[in-house]
N, CA, C and O atoms as a GROMACS GRO file, in nm:
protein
  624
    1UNK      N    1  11.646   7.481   8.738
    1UNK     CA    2  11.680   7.597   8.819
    1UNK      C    3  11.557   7.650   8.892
    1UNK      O    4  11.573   7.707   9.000
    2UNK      N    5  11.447   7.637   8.844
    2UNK     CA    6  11.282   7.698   8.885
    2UNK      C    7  11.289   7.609   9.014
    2UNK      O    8  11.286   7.656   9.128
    3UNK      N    9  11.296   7.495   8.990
    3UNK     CA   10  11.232   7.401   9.108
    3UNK      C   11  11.311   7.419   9.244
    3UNK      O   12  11.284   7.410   9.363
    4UNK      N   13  11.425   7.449   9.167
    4UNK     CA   14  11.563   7.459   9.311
    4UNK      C   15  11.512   7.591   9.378
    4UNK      O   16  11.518   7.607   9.500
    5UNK      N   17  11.466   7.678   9.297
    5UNK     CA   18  11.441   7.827   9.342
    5UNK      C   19  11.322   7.772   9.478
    5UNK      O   20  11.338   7.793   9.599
    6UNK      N   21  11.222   7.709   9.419
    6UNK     CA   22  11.104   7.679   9.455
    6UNK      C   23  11.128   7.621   9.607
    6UNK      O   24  11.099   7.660   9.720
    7UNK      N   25  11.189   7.519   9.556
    7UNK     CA   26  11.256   7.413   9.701
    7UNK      C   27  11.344   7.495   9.798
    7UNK      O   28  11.336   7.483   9.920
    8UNK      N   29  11.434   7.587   9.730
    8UNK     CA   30  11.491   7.685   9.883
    8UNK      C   31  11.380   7.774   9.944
    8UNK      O   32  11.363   7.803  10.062
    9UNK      N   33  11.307   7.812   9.828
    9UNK     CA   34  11.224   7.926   9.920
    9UNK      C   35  11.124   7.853  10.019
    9UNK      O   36  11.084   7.910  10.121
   10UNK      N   37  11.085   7.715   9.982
   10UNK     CA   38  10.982   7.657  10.077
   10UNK      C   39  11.072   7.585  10.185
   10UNK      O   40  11.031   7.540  10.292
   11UNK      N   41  11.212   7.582  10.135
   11UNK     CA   42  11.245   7.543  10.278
   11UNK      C   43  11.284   7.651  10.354
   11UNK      O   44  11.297   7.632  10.475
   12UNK      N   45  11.308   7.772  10.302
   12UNK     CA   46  11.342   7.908  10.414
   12UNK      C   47  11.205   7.917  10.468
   12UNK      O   48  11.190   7.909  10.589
   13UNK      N   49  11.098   7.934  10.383
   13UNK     CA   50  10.996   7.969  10.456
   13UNK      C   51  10.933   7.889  10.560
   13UNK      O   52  10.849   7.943  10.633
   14UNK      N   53  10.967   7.752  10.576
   14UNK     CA   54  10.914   7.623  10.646
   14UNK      C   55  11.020   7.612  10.758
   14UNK      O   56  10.999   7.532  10.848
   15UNK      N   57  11.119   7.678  10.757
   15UNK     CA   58  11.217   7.724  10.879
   15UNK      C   59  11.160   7.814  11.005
   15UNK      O   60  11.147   7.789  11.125
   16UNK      N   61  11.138   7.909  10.937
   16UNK     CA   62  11.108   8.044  10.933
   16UNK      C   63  10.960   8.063  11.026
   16UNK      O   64  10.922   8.146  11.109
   17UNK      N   65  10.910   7.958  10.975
   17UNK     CA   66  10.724   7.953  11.012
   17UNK      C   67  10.700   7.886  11.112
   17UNK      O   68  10.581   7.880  11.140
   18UNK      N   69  10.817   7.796  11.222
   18UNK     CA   70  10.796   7.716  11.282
   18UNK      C   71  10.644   7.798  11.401
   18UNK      O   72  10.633   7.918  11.429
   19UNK      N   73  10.570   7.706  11.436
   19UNK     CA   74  10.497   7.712  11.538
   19UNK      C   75  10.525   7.745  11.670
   19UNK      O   76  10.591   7.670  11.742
   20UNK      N   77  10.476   7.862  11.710
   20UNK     CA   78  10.506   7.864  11.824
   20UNK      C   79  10.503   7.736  11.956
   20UNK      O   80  10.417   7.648  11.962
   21UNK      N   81  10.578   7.747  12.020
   21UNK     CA   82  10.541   7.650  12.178
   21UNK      C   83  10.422   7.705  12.226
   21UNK      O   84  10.427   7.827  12.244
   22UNK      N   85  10.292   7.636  12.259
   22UNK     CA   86  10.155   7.659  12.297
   22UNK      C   87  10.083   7.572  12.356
   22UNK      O   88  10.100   7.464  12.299
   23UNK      N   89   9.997   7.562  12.457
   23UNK     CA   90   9.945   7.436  12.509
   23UNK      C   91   9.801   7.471  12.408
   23UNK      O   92   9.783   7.577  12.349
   24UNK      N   93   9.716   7.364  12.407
   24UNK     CA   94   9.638   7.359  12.315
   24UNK      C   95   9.490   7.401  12.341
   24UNK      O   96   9.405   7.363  12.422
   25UNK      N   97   9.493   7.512  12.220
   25UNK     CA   98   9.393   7.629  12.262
   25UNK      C   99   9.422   7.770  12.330
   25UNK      O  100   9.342   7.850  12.380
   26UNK      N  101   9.549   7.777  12.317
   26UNK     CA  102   9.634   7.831  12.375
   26UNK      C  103   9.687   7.974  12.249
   26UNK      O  104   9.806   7.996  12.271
   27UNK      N  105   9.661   8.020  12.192
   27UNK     CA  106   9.726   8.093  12.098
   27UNK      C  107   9.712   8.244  12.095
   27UNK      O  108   9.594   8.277  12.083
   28UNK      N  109   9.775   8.320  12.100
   28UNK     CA  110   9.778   8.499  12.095
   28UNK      C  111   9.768   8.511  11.985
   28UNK      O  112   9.805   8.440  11.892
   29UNK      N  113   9.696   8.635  11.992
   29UNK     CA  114   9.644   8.721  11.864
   29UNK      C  115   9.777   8.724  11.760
   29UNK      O  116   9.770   8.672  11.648
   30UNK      N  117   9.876   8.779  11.801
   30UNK     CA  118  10.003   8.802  11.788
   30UNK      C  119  10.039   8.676  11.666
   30UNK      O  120  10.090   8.684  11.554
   31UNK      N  121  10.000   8.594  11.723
   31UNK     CA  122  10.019   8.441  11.676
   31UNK      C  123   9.966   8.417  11.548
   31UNK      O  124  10.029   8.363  11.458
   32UNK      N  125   9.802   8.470  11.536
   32UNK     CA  126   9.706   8.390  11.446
   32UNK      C  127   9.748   8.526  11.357
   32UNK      O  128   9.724   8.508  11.238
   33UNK      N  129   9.802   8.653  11.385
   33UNK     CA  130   9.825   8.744  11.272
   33UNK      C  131   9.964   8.706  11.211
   33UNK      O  132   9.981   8.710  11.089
   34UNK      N  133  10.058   8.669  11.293
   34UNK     CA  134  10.169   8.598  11.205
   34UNK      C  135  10.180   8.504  11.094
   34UNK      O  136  10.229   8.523  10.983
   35UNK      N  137  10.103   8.356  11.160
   35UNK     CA  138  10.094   8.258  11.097
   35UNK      C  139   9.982   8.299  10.952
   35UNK      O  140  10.017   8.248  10.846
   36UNK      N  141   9.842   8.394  10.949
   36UNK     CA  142   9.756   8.432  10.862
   36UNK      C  143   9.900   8.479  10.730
   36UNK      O  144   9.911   8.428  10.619
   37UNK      N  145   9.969   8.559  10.776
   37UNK     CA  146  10.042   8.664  10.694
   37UNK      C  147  10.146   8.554  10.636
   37UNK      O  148  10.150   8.539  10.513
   38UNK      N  149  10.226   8.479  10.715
   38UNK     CA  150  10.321   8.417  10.670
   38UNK      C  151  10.224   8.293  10.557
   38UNK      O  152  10.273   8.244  10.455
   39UNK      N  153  10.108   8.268  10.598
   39UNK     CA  154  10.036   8.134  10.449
   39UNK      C  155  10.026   8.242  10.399
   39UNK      O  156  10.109   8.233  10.308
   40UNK      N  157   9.970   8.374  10.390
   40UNK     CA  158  10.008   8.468  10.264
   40UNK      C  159  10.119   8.466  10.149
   40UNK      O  160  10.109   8.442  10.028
   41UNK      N  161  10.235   8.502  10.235
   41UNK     CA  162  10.360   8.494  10.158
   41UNK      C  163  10.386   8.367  10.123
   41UNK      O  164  10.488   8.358  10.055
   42UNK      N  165  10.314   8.237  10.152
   42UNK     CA  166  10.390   8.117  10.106
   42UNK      C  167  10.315   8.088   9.972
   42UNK      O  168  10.359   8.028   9.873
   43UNK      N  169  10.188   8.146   9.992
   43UNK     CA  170  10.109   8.066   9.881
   43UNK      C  171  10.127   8.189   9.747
   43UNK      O  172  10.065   8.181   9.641
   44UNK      N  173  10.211   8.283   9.778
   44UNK     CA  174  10.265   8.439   9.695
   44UNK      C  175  10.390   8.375   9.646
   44UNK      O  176  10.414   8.414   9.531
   45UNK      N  177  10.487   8.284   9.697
   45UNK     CA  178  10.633   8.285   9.691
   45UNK      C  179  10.577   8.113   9.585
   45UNK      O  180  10.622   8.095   9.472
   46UNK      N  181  10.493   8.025   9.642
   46UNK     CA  182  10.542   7.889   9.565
   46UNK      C  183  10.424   7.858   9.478
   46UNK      O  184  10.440   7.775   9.389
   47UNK      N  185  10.321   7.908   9.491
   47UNK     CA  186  10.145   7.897   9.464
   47UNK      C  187  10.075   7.819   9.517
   47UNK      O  188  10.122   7.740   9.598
   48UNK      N  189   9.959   7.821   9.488
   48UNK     CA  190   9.825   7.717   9.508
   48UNK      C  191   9.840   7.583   9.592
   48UNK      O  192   9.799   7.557   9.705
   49UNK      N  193   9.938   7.479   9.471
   49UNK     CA  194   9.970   7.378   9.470
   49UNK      C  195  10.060   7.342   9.555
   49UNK      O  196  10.055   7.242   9.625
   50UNK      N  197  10.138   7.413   9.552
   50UNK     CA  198  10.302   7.354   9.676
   50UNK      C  199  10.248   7.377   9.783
   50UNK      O  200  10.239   7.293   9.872
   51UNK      N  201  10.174   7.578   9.797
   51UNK     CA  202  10.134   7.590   9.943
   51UNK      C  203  10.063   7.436  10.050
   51UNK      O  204  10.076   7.392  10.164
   52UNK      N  205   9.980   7.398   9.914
   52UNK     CA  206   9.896   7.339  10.008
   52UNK      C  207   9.927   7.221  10.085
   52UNK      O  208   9.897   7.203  10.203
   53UNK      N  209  10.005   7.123   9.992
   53UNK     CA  210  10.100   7.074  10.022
   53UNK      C  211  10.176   7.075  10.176
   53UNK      O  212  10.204   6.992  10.262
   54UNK      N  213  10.192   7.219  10.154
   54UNK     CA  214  10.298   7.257  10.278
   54UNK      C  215  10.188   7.258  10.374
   54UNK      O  216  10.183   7.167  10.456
   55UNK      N  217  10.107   7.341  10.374
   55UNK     CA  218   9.974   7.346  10.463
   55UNK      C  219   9.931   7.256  10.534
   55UNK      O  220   9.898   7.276  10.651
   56UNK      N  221   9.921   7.114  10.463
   56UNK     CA  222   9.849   7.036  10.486
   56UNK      C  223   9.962   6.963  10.603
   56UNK      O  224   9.894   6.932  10.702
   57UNK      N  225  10.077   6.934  10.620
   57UNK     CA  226  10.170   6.913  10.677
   57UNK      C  227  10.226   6.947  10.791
   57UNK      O  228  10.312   7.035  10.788
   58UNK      N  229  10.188   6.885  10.919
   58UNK     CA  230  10.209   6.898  11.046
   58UNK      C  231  10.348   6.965  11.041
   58UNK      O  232  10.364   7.073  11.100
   59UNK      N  233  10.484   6.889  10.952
   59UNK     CA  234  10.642   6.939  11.004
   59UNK      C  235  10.631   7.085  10.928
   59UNK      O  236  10.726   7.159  10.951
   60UNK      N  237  10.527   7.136  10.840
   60UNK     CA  238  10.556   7.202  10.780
   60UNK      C  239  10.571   7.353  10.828
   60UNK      O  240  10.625   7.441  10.761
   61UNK      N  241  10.518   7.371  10.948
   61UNK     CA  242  10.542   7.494  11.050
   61UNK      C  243  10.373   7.529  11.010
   61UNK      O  244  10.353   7.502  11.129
   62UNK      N  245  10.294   7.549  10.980
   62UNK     CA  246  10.181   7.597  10.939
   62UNK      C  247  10.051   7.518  11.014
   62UNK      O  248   9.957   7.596  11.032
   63UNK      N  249  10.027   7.392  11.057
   63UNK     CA  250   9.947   7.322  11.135
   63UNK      C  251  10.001   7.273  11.274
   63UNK      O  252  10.113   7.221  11.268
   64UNK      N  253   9.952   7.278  11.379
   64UNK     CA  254   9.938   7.235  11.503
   64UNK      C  255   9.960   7.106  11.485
   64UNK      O  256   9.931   7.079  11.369
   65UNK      N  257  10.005   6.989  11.557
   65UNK     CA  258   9.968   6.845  11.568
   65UNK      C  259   9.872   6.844  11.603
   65UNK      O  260   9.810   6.834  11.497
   66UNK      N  261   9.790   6.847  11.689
   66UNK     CA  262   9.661   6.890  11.700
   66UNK      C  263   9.528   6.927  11.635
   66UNK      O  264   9.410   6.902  11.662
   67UNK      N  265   9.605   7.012  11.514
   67UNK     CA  266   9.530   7.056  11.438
   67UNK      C  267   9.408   7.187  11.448
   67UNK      O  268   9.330   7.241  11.369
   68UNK      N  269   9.442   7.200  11.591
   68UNK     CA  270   9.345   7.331  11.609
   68UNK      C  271   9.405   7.455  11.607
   68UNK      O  272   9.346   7.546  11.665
   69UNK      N  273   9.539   7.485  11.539
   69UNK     CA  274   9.583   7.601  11.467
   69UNK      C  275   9.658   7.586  11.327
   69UNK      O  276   9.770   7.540  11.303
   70UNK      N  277   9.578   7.631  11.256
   70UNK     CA  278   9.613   7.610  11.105
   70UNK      C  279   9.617   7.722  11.026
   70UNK      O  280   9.592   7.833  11.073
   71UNK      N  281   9.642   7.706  10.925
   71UNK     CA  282   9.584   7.820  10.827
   71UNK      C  283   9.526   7.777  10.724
   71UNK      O  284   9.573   7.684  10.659
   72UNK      N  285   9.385   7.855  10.683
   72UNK     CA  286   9.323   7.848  10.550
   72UNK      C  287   9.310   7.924  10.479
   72UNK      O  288   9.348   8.039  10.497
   73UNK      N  289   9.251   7.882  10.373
   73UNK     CA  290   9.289   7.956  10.201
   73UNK      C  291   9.132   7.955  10.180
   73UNK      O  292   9.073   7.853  10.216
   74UNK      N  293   9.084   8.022  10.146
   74UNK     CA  294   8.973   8.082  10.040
   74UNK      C  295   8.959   8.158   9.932
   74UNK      O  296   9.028   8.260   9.924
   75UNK      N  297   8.854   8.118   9.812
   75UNK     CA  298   8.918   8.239   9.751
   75UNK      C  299   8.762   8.341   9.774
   75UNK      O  300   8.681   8.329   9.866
   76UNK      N  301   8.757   8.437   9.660
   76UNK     CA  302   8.615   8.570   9.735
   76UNK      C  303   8.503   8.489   9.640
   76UNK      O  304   8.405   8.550   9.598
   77UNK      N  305   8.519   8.370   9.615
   77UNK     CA  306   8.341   8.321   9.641
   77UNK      C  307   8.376   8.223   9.724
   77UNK      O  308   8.411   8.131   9.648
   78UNK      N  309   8.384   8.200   9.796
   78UNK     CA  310   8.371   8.139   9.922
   78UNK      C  311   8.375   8.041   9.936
   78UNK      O  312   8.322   7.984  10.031
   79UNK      N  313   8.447   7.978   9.832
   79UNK     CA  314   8.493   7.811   9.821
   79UNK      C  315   8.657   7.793   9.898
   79UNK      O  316   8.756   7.862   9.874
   80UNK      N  317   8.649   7.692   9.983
   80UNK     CA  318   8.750   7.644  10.024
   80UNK      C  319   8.871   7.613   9.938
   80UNK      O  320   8.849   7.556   9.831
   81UNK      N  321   9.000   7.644   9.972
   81UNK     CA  322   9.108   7.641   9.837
   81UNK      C  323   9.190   7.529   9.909
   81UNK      O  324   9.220   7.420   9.860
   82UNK      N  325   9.221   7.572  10.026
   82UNK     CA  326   9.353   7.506  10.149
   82UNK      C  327   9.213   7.492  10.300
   82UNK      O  328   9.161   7.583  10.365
   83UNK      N  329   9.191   7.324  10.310
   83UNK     CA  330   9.144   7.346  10.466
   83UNK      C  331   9.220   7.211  10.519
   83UNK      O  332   9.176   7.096  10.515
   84UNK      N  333   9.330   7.252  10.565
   84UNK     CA  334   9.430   7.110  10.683
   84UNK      C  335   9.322   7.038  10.763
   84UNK      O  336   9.320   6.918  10.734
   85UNK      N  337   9.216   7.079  10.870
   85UNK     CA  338   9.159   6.964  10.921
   85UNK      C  339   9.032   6.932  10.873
   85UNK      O  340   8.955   6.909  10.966
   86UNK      N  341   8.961   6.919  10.718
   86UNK     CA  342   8.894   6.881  10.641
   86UNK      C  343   8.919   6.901  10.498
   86UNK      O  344   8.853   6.973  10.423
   87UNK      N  345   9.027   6.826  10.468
   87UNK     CA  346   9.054   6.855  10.318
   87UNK      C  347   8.942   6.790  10.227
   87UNK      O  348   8.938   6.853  10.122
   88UNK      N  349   8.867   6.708  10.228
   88UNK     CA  350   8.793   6.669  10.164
   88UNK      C  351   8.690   6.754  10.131
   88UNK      O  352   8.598   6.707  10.064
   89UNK      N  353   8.686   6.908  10.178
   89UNK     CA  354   8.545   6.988  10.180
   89UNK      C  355   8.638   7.089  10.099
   89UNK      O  356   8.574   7.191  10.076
   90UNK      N  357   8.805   7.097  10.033
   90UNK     CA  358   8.849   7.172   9.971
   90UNK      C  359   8.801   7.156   9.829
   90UNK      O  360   8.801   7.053   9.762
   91UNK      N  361   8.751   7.302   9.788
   91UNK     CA  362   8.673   7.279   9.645
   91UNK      C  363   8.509   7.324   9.697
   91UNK      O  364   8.460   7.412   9.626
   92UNK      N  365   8.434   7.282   9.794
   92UNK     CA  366   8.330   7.358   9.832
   92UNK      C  367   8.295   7.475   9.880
   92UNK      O  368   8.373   7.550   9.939
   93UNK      N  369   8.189   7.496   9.861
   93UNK     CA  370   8.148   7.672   9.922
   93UNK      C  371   8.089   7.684  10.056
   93UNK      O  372   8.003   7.615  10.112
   94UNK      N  373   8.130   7.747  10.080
   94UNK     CA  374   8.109   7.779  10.257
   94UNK      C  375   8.076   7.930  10.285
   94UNK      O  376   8.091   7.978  10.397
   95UNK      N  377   8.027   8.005  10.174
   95UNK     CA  378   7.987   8.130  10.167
   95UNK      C  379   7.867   8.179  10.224
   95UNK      O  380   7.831   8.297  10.232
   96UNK      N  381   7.792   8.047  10.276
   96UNK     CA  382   7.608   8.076  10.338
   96UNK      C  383   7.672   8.047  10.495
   96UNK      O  384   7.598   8.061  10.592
   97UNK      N  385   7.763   8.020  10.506
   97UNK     CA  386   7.828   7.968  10.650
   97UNK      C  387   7.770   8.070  10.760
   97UNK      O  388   7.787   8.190  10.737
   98UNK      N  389   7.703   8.034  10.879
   98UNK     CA  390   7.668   8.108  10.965
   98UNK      C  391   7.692   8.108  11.072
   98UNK      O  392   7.668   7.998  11.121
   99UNK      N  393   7.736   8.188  11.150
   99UNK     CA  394   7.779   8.116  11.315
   99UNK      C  395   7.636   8.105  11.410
   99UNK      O  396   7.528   8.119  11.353
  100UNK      N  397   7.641   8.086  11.525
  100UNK     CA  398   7.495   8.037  11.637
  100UNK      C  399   7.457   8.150  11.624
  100UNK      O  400   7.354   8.143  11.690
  101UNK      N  401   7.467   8.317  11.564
  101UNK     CA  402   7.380   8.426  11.604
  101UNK      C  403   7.363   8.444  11.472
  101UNK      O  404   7.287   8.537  11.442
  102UNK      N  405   7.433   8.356  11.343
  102UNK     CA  406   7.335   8.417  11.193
  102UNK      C  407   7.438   8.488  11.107
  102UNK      O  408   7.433   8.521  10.988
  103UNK      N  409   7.543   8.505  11.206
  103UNK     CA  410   7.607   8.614  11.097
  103UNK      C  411   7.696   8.503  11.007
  103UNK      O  412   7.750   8.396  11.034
  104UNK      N  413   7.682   8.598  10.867
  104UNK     CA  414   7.749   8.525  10.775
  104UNK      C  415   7.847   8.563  10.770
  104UNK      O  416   7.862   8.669  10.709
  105UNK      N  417   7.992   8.481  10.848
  105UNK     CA  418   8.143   8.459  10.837
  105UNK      C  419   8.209   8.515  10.776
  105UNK      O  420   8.276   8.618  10.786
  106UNK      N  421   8.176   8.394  10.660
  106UNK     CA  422   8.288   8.386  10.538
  106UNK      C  423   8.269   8.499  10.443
  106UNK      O  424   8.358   8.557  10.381
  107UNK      N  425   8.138   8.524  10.441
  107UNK     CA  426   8.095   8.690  10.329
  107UNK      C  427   8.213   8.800  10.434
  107UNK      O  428   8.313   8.857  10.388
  108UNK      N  429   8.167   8.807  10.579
  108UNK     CA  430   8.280   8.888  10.603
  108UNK      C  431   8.398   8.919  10.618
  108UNK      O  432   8.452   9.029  10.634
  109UNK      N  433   8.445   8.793  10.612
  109UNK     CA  434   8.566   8.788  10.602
  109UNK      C  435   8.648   8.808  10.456
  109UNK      O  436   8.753   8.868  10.430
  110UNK      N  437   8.537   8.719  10.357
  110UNK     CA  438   8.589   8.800  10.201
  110UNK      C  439   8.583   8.960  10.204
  110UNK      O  440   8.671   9.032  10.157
  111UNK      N  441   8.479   9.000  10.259
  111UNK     CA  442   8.495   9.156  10.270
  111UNK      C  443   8.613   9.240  10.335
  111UNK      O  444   8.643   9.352  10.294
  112UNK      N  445   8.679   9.173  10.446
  112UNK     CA  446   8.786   9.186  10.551
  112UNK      C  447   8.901   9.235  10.402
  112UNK      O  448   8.938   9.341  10.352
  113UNK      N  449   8.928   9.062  10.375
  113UNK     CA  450   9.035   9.076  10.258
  113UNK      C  451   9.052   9.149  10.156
  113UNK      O  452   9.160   9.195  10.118
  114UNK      N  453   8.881   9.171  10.075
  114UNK     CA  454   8.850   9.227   9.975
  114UNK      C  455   8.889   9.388  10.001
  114UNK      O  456   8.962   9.452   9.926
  115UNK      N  457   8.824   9.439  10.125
  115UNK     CA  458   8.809   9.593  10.143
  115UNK      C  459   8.959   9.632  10.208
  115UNK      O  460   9.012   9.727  10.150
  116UNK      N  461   9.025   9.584  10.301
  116UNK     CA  462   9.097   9.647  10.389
  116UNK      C  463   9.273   9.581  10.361
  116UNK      O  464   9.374   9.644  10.391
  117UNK      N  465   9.271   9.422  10.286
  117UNK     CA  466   9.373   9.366  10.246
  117UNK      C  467   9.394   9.257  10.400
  117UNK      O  468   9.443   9.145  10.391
  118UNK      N  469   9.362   9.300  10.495
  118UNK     CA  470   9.371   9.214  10.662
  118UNK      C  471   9.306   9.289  10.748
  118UNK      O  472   9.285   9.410  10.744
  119UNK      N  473   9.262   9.175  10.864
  119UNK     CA  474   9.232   9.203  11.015
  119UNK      C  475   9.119   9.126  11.049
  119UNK      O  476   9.088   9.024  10.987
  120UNK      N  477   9.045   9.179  11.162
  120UNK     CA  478   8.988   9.065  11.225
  120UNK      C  479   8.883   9.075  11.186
  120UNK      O  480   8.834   9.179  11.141
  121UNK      N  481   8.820   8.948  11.197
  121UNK     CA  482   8.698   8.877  11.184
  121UNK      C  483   8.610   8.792  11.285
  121UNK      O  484   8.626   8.672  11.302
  122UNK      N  485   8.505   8.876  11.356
  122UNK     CA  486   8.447   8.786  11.528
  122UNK      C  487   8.318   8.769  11.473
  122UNK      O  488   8.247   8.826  11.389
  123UNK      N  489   8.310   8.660  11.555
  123UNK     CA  490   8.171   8.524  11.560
  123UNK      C  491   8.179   8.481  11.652
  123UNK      O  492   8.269   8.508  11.732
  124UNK      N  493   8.058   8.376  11.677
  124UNK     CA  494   8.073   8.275  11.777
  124UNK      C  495   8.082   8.131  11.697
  124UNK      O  496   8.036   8.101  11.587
  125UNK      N  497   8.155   8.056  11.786
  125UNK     CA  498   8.174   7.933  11.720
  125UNK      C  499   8.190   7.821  11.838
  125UNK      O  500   8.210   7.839  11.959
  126UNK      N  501   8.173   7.680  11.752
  126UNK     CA  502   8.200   7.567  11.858
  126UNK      C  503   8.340   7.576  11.890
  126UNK      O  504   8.414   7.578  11.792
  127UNK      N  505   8.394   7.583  12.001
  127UNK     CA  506   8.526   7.523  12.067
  127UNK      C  507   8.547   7.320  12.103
  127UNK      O  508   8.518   7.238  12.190
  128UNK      N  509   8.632   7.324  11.938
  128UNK     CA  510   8.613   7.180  11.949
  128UNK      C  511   8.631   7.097  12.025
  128UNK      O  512   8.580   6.985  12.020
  129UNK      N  513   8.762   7.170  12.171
  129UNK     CA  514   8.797   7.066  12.278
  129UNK      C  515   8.665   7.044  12.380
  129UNK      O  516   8.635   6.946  12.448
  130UNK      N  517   8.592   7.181  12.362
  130UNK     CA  518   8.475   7.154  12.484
  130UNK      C  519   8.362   7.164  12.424
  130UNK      O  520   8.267   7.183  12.500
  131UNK      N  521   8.333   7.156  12.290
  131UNK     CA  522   8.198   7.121  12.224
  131UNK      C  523   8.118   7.261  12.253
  131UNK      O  524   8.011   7.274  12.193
  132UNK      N  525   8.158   7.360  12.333
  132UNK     CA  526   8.111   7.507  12.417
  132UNK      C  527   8.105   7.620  12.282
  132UNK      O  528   8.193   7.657  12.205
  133UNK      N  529   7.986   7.649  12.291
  133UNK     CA  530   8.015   7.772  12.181
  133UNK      C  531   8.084   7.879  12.281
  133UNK      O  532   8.067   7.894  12.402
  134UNK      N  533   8.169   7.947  12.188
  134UNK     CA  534   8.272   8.067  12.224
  134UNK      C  535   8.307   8.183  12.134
  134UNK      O  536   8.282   8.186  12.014
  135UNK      N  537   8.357   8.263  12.193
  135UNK     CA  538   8.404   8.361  12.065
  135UNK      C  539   8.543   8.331  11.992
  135UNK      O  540   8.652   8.295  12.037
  136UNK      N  541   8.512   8.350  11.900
  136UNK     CA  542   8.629   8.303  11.801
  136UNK      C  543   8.667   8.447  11.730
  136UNK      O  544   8.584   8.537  11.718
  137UNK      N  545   8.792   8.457  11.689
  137UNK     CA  546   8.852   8.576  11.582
  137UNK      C  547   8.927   8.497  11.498
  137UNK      O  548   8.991   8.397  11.530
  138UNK      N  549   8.918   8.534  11.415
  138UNK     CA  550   9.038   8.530  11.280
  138UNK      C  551   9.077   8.657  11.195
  138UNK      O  552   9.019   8.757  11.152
  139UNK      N  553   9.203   8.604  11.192
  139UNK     CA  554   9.277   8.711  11.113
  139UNK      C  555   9.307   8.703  11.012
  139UNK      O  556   9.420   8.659  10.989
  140UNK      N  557   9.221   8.740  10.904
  140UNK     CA  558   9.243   8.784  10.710
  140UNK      C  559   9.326   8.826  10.658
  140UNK      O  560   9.312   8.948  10.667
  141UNK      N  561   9.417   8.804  10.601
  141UNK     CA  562   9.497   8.836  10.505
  141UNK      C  563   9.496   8.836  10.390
  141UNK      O  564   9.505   8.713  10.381
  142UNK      N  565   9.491   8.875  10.262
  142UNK     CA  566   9.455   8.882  10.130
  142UNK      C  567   9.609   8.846  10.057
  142UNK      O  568   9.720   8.885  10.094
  143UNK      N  569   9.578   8.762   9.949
  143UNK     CA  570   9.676   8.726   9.919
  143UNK      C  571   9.735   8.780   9.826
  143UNK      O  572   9.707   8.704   9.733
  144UNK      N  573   9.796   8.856   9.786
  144UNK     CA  574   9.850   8.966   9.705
  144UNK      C  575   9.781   9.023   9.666
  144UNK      O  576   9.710   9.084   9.745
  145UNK      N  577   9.748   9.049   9.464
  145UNK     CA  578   9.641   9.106   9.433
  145UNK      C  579   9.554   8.932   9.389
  145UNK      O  580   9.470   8.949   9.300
  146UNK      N  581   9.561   8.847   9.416
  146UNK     CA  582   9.483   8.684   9.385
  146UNK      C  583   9.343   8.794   9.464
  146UNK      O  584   9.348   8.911   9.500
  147UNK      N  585   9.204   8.672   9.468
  147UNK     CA  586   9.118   8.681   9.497
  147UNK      C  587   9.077   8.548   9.608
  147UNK      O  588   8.985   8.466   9.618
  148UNK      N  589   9.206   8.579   9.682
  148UNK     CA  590   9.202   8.442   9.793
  148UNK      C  591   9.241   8.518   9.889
  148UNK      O  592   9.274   8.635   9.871
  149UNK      N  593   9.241   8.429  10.065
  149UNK     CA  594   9.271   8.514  10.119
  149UNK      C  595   9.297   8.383  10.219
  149UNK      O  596   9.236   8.277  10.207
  150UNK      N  597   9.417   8.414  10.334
  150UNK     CA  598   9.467   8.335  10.435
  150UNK      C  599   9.402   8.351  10.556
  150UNK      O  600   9.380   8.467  10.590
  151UNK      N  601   9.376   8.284  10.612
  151UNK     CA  602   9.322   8.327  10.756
  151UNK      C  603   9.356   8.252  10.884
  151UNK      O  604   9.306   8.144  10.856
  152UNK      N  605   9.396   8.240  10.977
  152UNK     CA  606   9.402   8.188  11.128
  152UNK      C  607   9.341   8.237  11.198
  152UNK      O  608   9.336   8.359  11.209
  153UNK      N  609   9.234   8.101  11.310
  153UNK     CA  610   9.115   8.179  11.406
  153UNK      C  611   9.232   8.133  11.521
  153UNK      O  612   9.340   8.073  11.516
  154UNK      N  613   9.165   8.184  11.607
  154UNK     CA  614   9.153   8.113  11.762
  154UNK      C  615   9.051   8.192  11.895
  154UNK      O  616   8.987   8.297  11.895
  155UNK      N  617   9.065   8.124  11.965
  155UNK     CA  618   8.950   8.149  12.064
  155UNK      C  619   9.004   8.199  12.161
  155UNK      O  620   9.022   8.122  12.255
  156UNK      N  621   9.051   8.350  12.177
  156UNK     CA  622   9.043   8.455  12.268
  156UNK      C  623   9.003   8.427  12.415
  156UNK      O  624   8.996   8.520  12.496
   0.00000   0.00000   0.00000
């Protein structure tokens, strides 16, 4: 009965989450605060393990084909939990992470989640289609009371 519970709710929510239509690089704020909030509630509704699963999964409504809109999972030391276009770095810390002017990211963004529960987070970062540093935002979401937190960037 658990698993059936499990399996409707990830398929309502994998309905539910589809990706917007976007040309690539293309994404509204609107967008990266939806998709941040909705890997909230997924990784709240199935946990850790299924989320990521789902995460990691282009049909799953949560990654771009592309891959340059996703959502990630951290938890507040600054180790990667959920990363779709480098899963192999899930499990490492990325807490000294700095963008081209120094500022440390990921400390603020645990702070984002930690202090306020969501909102934005600005840096500069590489824009992977044009190799161009740019400004980037992401939007934090905290994942219930866990000590993780969801986030979606994009480049404004």
């Amino acid at each position: 009965m658990k698993i059936r519970c499990i399996l409707s709710a990830m398929l309502i929510v994998s309905l539910l989450c589809r990706l917007p239509a976007a040309r690539a690089g293309e994404y509204a704020p609107e967008q990266a605060i939806d998709l941040a909030r909705k890997g909230a509630a997924l990784i709240n509704a199935v946990g850790v393990d299924e989320a990521r699963k789902i995460l990691h999964d282009p049909k799953g409504g949560y990654l771009s084909e592309n891959k340059e809109f996703y959502v990630l999972v951290m938890n507040f030391a600054g180790e990667w939990v959920i990363y779709p276009p480098f899963p192999s770095t899930e499990g490492k810390s990325a807490l000294n992470v700095k963008d081209v002017d120094g500022k440390l990211l990921v400390q603020d963004m645990i702070a984002m989640a930690r202090d306020n529960g969501e909102g934005w987070v600005k840096y500069r970062w590489v824009h992977p289609p044009t190799g161009k540093i740019r400004p980037k935002e992401t939007y934090v979401v905290r994942v219930g009371d866990k000590e993780l937190f969801s986030a979606v960037g994009i480049y404004p």
